[in-house]
N, C-alpha and C positions, 0 to 999 in steps of 0.2 A: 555643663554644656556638651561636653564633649561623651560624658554616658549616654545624652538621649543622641546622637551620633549612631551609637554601638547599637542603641536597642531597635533604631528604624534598621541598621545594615540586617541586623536579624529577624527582623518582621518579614523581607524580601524573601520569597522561594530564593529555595538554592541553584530550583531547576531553569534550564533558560528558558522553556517552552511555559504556555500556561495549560491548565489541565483541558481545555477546548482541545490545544494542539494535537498531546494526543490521545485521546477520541480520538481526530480527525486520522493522524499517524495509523490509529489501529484498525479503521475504515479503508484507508487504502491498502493497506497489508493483506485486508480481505477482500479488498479486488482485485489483486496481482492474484494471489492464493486461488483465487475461483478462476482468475483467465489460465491460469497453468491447468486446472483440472478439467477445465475446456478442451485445451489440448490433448488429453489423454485416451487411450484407446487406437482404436482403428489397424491395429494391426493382425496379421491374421496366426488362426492356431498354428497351423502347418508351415513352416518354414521355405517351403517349395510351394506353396500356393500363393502368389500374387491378390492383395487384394485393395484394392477401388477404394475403401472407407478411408485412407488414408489420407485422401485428396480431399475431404469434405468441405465444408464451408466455412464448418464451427471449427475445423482443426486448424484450417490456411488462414480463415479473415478475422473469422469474427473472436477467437481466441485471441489472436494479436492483437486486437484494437481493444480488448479487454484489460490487457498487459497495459498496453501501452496508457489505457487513463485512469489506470491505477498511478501510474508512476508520476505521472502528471497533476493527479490530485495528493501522492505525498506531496512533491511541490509546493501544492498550495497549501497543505496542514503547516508545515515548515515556514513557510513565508507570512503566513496570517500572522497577524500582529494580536496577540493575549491580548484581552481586556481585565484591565487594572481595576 
């Protein structure tokens, strides 16, 4: 009785997560990863030349709100419950 005990503790993943999870984990990694390269740019060559690209839309809004539901959908990768 107590073998088939041992042999379901070792049927069980080791991992906490189920493999949906992360998928999902590796899905919002790559949408943190793309809001940051949103971010990127807008600076100018010359050092003493001021330039306006910095202020964009994609670099102030839309870049942040790309982070931000990235992080929000790790969240939900993490908290979804595996199916058994």
């Amino acid at each position: 009785m107590s073998k088939n005990k041992v042999e379901q503790n070792t049927d069980t993943s080791l991992f906490p997560l189920g493999k949906e999870n992360y998928k999902l984990l590796l899905i919002g990694f790559a949408i943190i990863v793309f809001g940051f390269i949103l971010m990127l740019g807008g600076g100018s060559d010359d050092p003493k030349v001021f330039s306006e690209d910095i202020f964009s839309f994609r670099r102030i809004t839309l870049a942040p709100l790309v982070v931000l539901f990235g992080f929000i959908f790790e969240i939900y990768a993490i908290m979804k419950k595996p199916k058994e």
